[in-house]
MMTF fields as JSON, N, C-alpha, C and O atoms, coordinates in Angstrom:
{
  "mmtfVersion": "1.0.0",
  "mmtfProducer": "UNKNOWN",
  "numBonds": 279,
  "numAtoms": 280,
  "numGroups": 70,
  "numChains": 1,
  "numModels": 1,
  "chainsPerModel": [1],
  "groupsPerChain": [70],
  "chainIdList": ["A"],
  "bondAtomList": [4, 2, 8, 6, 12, 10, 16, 14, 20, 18, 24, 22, 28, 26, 32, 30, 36, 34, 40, 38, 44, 42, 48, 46, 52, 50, 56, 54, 60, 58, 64, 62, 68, 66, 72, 70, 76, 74, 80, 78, 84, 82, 88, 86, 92, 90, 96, 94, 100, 98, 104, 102, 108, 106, 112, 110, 116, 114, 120, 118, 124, 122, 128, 126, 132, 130, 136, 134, 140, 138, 144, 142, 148, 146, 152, 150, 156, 154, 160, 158, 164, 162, 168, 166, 172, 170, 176, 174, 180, 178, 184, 182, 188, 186, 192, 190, 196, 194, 200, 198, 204, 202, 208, 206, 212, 210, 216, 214, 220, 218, 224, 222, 228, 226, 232, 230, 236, 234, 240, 238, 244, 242, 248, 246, 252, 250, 256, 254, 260, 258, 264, 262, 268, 266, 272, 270, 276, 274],
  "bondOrderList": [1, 1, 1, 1, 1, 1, 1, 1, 1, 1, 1, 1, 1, 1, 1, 1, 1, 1, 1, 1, 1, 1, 1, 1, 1, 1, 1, 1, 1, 1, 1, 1, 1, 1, 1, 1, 1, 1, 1, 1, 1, 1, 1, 1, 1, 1, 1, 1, 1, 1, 1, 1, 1, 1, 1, 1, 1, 1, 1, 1, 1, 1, 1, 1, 1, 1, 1, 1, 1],
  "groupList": [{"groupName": "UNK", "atomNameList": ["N", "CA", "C", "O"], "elementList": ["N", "C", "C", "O"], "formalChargeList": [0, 0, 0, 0], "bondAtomList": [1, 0, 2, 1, 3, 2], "bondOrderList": [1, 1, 2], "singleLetterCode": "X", "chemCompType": "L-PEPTIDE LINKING"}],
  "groupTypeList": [0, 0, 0, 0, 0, 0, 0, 0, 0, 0, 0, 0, 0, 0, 0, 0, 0, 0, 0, 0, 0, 0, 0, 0, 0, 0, 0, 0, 0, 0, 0, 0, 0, 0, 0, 0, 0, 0, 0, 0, 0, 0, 0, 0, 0, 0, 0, 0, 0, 0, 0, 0, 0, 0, 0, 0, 0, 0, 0, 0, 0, 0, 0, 0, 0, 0, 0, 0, 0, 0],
  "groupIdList": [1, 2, 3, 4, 5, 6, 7, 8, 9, 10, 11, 12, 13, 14, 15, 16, 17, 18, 19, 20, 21, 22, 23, 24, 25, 26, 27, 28, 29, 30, 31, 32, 33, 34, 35, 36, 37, 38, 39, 40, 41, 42, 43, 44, 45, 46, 47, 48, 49, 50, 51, 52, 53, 54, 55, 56, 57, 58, 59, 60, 61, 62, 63, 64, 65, 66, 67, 68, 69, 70],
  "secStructList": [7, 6, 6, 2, 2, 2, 2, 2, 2, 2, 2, 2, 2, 2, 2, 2, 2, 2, 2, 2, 2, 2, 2, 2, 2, 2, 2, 2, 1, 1, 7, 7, 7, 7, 6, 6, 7, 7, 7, 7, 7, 7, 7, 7, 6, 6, 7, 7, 7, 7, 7, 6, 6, 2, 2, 2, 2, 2, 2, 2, 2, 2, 2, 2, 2, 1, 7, 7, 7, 7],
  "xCoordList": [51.686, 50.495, 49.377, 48.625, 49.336, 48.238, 48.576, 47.757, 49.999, 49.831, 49.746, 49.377, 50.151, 49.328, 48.092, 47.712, 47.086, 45.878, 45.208, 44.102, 46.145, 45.756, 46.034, 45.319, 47.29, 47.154, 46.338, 45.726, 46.179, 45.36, 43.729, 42.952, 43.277, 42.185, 42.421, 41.723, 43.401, 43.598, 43.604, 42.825, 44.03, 43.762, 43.158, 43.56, 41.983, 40.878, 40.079, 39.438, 39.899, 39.693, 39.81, 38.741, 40.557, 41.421, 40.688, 40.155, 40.73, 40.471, 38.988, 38.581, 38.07, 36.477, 36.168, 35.268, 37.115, 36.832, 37.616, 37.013, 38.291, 38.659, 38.105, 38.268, 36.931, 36.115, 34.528, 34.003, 34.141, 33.138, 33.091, 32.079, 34.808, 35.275, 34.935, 33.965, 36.01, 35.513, 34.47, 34.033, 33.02, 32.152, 31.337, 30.302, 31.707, 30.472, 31.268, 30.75, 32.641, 33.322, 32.541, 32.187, 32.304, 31.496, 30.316, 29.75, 29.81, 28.099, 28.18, 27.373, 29.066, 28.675, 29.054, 28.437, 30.097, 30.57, 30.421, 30.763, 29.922, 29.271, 28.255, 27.772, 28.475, 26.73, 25.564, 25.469, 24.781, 23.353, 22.588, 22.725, 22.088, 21.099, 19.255, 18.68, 18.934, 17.524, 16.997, 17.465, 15.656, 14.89, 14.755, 14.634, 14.739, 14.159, 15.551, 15.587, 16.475, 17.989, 19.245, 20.046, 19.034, 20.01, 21.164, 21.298, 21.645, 22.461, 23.579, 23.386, 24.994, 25.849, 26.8, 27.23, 27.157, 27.837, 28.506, 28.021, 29.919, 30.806, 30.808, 30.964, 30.663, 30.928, 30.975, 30.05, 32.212, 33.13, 31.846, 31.212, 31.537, 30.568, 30.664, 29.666, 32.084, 31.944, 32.266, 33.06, 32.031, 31.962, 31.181, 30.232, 31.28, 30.336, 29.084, 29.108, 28.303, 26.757, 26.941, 26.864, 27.169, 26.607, 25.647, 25.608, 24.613, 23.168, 22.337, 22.086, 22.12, 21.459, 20.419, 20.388, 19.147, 18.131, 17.889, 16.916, 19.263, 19.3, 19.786, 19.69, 20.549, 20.978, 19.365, 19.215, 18.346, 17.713, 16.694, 16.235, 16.404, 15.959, 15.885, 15.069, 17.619, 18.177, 18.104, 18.358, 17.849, 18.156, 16.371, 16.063, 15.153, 14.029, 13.773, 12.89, 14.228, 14.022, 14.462, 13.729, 16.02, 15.945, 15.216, 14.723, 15.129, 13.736, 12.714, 12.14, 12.028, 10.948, 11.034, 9.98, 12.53, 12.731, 13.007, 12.855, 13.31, 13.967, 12.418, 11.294, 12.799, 11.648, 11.694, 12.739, 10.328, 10.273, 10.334, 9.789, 11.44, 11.462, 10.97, 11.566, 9.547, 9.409, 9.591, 9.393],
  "yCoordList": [-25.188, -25.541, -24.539, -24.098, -24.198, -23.08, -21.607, -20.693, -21.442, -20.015, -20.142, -19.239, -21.43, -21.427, -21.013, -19.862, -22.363, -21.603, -20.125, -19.702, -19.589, -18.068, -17.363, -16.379, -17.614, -16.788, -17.262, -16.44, -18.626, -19.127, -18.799, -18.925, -18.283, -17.539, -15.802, -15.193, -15.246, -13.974, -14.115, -13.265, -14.661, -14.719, -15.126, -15.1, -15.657, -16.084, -14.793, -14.449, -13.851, -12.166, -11.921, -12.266, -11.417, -10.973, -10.836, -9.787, -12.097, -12.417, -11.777, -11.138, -12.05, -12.121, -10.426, -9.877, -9.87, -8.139, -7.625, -6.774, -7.892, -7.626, -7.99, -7.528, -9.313, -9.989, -8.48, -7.925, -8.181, -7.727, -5.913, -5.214, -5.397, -4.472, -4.425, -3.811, -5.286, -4.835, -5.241, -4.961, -6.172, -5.98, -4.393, -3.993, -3.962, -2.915, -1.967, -0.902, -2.286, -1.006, -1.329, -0.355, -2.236, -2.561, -2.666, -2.639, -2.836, -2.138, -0.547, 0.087, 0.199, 1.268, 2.467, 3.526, 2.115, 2.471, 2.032, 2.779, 0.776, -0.178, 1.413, 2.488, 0.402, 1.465, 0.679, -0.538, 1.466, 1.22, 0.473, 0.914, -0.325, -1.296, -0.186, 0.226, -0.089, 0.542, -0.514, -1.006, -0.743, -1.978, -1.864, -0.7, -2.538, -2.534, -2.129, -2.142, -1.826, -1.897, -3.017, -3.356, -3.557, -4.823, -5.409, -4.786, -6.087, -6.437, -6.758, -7.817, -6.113, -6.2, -7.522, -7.591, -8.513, -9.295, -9.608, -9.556, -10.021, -10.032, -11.61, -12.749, -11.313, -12.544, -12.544, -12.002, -13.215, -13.229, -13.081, -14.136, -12.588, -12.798, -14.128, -14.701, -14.483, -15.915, -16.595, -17.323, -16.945, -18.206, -18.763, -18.269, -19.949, -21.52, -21.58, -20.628, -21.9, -22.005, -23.485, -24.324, -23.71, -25.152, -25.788, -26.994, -24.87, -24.852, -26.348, -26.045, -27.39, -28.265, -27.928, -28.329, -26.807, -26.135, -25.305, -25.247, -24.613, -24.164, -24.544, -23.714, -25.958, -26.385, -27.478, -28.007, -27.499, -28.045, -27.374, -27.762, -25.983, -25.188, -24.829, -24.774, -24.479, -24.302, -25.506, -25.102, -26.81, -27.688, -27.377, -27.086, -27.482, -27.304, -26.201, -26.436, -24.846, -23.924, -24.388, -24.243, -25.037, -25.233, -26.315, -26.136, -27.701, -27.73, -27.721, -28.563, -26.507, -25.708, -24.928, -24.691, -24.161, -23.501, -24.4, -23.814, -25.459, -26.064, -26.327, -26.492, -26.296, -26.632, -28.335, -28.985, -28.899, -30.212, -30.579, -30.13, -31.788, -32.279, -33.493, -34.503, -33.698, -34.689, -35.3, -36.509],
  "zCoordList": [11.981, 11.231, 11.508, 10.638, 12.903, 12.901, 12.513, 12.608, 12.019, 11.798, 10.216, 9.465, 9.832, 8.136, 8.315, 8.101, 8.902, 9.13, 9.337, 9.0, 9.924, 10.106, 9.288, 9.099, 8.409, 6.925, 5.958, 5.276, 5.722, 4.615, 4.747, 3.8, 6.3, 6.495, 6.166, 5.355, 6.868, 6.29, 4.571, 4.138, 3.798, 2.501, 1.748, 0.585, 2.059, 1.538, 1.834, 0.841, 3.06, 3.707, 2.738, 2.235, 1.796, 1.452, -0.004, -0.365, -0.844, -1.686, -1.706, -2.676, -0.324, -0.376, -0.48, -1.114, 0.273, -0.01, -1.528, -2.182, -1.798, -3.538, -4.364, -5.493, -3.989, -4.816, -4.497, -5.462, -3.096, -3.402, -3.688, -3.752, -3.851, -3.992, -5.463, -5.906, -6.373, -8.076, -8.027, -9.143, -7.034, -7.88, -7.242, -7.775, -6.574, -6.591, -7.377, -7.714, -7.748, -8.808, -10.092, -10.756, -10.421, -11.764, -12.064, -13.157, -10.64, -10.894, -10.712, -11.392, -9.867, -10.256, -11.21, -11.319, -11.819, -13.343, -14.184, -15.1, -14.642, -15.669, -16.203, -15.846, -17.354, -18.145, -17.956, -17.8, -17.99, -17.103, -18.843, -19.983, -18.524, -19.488, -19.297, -18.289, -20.657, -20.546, -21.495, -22.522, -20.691, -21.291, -22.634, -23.014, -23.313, -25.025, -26.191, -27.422, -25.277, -25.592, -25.653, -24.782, -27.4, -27.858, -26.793, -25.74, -26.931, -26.13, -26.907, -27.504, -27.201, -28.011, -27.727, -26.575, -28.577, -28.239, -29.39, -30.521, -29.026, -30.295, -31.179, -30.74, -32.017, -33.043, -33.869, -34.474, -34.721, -36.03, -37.304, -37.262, -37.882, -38.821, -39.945, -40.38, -40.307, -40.56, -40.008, -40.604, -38.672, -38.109, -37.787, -37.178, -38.061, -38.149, -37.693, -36.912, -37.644, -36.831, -36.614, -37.512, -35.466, -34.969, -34.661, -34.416, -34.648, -33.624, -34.848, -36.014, -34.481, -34.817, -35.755, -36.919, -34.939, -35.141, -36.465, -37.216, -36.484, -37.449, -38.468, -39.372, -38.867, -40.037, -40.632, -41.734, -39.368, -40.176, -41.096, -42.17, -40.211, -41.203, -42.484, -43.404, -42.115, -43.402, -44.411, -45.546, -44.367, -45.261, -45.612, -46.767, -44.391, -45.034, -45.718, -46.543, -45.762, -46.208, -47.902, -48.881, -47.895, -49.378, -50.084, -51.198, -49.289, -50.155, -50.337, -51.028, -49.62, -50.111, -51.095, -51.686, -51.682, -52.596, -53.907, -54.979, -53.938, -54.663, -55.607, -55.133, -56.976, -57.979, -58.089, -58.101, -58.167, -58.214, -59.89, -60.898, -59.549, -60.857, -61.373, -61.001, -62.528, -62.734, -63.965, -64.09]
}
């Protein structure tokens, strides 16, 4: 039981230096961010808008456009 313990600590080691290995590989080959520069993020151009916020807009926006009929 204790020499589990002693590997299941060696490998958690293990894990914690490969964990802070790719990250300084990816801060320091990453591309560098300059302020006032978009932030690219991918998304399907027709897919769905769920955002609450914006479907109500959208419903006030049309009827503000909409001609009143009397």
């Amino acid at each position: 039981m204790k020499r589990i313990a002693v590997w299941a600590f060696y490998g958690v080691g293990t894990l914690a230096i490969l964990y802070i290995a790719l990250s300084a590989y990816a801060a320091f080959t990453g591309r560098s961010l300059q302020p006032g520069d978009p932030i690219h993020i991918f998304r399907k151009p027709d897919a769905p808008n769920y955002s609450a916020a914006t479907r109500i807009a959208a419903s006030l926006a049309r009827l503000a456009t909409t001609p009143a009929t009397s």
